[in-house]
N, C-alpha and C positions, 0 to 999 in steps of 0.2 A: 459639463455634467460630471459628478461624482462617479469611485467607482463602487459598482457592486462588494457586497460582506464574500463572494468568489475570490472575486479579483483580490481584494485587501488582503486574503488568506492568502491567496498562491501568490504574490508579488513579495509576502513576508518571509515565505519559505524557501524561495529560490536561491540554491547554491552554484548552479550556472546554467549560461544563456542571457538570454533576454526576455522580459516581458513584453513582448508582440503578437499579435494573432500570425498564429501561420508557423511560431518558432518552435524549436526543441526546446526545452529547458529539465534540467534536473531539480527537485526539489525534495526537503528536508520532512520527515515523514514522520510527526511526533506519535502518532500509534494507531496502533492494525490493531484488527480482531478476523481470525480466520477463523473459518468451520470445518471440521473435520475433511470433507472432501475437497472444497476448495482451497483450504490451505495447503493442503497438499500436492497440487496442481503448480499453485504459485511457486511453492518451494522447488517443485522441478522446473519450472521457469526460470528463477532464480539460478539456478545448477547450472541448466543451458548454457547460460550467458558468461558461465564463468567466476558468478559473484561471487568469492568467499565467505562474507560475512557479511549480514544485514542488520542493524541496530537502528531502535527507537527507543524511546524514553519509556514507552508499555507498551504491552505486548501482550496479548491475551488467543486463549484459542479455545472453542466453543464443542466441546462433545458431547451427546447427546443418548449416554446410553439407554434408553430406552426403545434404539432401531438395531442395535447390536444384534437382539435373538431373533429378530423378522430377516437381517439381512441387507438393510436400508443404509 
């Protein structure tokens, strides 16, 4: 059996590990879009861990002034 348009993405991006069920693997992240509040989140996630520097090829982030004066 073929594999799934998944599989085909994440087995082309993988920069280590192995493509097995069950594995870790690290993969190559050609672009995010965060939203104000969860990008935020992630960025301290990122911090956590130590990361210094995260790069993709785009990178986009999503705010929404229109919740700015309700507080949202």
């Amino acid at each position: 059996m073929g594999k799934t348009i998944t599989e085909k993405l994440i087995e082309s991006h993988i920069v280590s590990g192995s493509f097995s069920p069950g594995s870790e693997i690290g993969i190559r992240i050609d672009q995010t879009l965060t939203q104000d509040a969860t990008g935020t989140m992630a960025y301290l996630q990122f911090e956590s861990m130590n990361i210094q520097r995260v790069r993709t090829e785009l990178s986009g982030q999503l705010h929404r002034p229109q919740y700015d004066s309700i507080g949202v």
